[in-house]
C-alpha positions in Angstrom: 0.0 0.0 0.0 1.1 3.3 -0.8 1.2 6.2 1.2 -2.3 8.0 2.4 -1.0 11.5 3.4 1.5 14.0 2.4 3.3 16.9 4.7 5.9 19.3 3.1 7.8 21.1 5.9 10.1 24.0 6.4 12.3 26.2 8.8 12.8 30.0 9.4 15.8 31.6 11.7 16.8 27.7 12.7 20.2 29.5 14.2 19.6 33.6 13.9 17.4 35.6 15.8 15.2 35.1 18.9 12.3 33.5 17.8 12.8 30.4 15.6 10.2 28.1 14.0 9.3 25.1 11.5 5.8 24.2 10.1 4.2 21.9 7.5 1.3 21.6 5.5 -0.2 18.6 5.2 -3.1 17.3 3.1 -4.1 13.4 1.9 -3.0 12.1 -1.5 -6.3 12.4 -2.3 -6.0 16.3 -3.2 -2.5 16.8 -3.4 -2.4 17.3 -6.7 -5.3 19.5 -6.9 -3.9 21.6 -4.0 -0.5 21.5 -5.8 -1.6 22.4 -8.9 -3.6 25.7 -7.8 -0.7 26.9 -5.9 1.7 26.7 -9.1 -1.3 28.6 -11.1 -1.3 30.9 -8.4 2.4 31.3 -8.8 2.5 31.5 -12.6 -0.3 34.4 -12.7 1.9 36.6 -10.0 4.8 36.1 -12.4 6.6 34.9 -9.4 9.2 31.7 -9.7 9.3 31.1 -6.4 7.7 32.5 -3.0 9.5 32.9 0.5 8.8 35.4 3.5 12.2 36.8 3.9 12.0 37.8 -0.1 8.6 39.8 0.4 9.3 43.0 0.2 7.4 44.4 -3.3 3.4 44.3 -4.1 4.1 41.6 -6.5 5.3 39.5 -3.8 2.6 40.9 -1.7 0.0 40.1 -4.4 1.2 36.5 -4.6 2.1 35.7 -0.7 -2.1 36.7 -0.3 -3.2 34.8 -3.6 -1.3 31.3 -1.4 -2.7 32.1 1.4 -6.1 32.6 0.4 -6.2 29.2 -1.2 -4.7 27.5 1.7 -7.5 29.0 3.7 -10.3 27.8 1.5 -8.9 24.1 1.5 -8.2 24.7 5.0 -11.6 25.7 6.9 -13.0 22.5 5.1 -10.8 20.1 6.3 -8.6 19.2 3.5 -5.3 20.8 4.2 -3.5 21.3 7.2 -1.2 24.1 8.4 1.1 23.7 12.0 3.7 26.5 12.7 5.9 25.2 15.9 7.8 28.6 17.2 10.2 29.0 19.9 11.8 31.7 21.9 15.3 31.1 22.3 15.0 33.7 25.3 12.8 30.6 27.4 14.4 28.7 30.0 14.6 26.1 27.9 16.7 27.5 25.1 19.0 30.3 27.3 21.2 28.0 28.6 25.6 27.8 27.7 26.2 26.0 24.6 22.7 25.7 23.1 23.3 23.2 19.9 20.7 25.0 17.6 21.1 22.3 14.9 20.7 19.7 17.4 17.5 21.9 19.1 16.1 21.8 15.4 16.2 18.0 14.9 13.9 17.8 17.9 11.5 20.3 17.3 10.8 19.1 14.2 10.4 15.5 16.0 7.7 17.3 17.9 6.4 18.8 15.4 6.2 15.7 12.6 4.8 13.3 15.3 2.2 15.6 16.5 0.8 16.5 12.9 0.7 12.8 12.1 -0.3 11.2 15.1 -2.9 13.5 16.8 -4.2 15.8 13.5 -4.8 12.9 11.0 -6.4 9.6 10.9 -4.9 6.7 13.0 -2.6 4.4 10.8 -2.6 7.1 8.0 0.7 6.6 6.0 3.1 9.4 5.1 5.6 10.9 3.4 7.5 13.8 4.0 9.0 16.4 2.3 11.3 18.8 3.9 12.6 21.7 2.5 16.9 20.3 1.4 18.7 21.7 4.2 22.4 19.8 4.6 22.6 20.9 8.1 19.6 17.9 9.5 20.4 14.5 9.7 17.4 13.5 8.3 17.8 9.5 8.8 17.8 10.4 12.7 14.5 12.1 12.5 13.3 9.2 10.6 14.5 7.2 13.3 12.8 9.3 15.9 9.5 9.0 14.6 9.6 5.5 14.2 9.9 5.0 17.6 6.9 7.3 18.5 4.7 5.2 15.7 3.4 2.5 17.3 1.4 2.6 20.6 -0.5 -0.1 22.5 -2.5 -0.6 26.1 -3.8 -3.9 28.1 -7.3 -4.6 28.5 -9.2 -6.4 30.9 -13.0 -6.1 29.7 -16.4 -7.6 28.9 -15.2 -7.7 25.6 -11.9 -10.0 26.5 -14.2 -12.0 28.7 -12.1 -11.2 31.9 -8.7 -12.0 30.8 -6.2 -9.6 29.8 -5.5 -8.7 26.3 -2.5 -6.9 25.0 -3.7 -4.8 22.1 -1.1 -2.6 19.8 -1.5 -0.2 16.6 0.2 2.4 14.8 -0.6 5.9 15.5 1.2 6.1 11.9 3.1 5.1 9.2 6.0 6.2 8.0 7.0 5.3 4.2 9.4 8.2 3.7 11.0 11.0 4.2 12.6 12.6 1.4 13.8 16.1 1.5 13.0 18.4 -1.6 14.2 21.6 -2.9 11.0 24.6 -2.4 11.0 25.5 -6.0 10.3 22.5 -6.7 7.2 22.2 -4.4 4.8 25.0 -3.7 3.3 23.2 -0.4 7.0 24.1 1.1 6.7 27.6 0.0 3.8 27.7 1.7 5.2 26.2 4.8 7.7 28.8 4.3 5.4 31.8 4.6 3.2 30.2 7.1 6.5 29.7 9.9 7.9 33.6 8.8 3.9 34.7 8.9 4.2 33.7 12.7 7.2 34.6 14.0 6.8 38.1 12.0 3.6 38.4 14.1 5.7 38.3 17.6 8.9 40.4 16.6 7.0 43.0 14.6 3.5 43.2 16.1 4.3 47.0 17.3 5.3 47.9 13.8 1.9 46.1 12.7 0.0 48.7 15.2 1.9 51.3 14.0 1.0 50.0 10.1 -2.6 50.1 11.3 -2.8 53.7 12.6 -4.5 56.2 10.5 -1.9 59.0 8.9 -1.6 62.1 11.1 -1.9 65.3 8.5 -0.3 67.3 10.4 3.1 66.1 12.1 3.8 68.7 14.6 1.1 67.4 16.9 3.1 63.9 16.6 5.5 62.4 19.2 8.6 60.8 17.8 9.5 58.9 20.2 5.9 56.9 19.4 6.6 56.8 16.2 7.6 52.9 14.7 9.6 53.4 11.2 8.5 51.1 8.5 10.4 50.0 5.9 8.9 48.9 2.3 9.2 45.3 3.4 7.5 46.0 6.6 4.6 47.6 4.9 4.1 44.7 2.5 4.0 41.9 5.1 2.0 44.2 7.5 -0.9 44.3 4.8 -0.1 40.3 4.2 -0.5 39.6 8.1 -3.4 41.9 8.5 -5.3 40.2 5.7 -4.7 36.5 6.8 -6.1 37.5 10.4 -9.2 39.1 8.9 -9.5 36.1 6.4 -8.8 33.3 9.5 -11.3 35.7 11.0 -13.9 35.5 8.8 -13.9 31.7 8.5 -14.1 31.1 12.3 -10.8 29.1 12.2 -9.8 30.4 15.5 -6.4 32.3 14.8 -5.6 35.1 17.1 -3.7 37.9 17.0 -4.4 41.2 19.0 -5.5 39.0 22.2 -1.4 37.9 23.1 0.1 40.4 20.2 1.1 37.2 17.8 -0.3 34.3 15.7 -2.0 31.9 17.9 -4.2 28.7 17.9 -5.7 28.0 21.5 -7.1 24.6 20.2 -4.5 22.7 18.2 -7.2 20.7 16.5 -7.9 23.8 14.5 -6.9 23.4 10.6 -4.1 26.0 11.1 -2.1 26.0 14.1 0.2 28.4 15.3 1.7 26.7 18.3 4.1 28.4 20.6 6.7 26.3 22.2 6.4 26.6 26.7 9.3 25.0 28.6 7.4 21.0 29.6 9.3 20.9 32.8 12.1 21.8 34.9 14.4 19.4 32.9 13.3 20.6 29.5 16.6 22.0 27.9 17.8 22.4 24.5 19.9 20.2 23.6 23.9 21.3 24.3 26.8 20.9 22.1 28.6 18.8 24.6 25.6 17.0 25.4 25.4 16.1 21.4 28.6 15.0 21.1 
């Protein structure tokens, strides 16, 4: 049997910046093509080769990032495609710690993310395959290996049903028939994922420049305080409009997306059809992974 489901994944800031992320779309076979397909018409009429976040900084990129978005929406509020964004603040007390291994840190979290999408946000026993963006940095085998180990589950019953003796029962949460990394222009779902993982953590280091985008123009300046005054620059007005329109279009749909309530992109039930889900510490002993550790 092949495989049942697809997810196409991506990174943003895996080793720069405060707030770090990875997401993936994910969809079954059964309108992958379809989904693929609109996305690369989408592309073609914007006249744009290939879309990313960090390159968003005209109207025509503008014009396109909404044009993806909107799609994924549609598909999204009625349950055929899936969007999760995992971010992180490397200022936690997980991550602030001597030595942080931010390539090691990245392995996991996209362990957490992968097994999360495909064990809790899909049919049980769905098979998979996996597409992350090529990035020579991730040992991709190992994160194979890790969710291969978080696949199977089972428990031990003692029922009517077993007629009082005890019955070991086991399944697979999932499948896994591959993992094969891709390069993004070759696959607009990991563009997407792109714009969806810099979409939220634009959202947390920018939301005051996003208030200041939203406030009507003064006409006369004199009556203005610099000091409250947020420059923006071309690329901040572009992705200000983009983040603005996704909330009202989440918004509008009911798909439970929040912005203004904790000044970022946020999901409060992960069961929603797009997910922005913000990493808290687990525990006392929850710490990135060190290099010394690693070694």
């Amino acid at each position: 049997m092949g495989a049942t489901h697809l997810g196409f994944a991506d990174e943003s800031n895996h080793n720069v910046g405060r707030y770090r992320g990875v997401a993936i779309v994910s969809m079954s076979c059964s309108v992958a093509d379809e989904f693929d397909q609109k996305l690369l018409r989408l592309l073609q009429e914007s006249k744009v080769k290939e879309a990313h976040w960090k390159e968003l900084d005209g109207a025509k990129e503008r014009h396109a990032a909404n044009k993806i978005l909107r799609c994924f929406v549609e598909y999204a509020r009625v349950g055929k495609v899936r969007g999760d964004v995992l971010i992180w603040d490397t200022e936690d007390s997980r991550h602030k710690i001597k030595g942080r291994d931010d390539v090691a840190n990245l392995h996991r979290m996209y362990h957490h993310l992968l097994t999360t999408t495909m064990r809790e946000r899909w049919p049980r026993e769905s098979k998979w395959r996996i597409h992350p963006d090529h990035n020579s940095l991730i040992n991709w085998s190992e994160v194979a290996g890790w969710l291969g180990k978080k696949s199977s589950g089972g428990t031990v019953r003692n029922d009517l049903l077993t007629d009082g003796e005890w019955v070991v029962e086991f399944w697979d949460w999932f499948v896994l028939h591959a993992l094969e990394p891709c390069h993004s222009h070759d696959q607009p779902c990991i563009q997407l994922a792109d714009i969806l993982v810099g979409l939220g953590i634009y959202s947390k280091e920018s939301y005051v420049k996003l208030e200041q985008w939203r406030k009507p123009k003064v006409q006369n300046s004199l009556f203005v305080d610099s000091e409250e005054v947020v420059k923006l620059s071309g690329s901040d007005k572009e992705r200000c409009q983009v983040l603005h329109e996704f909330r009202e279009l989440c918004g509008s749909h009911k798909l439970g997306v929040s912005l203004d309530s904790q000044r970022r992109l946020i999901t409060k039930n992960p069961k929603n059809p797009i997910n922005f889900w913000w990493w808290t510490p687990q525990h006392e002993l929850d710490k990135a992974p060190t290099r010394i550790a690693s070694r």
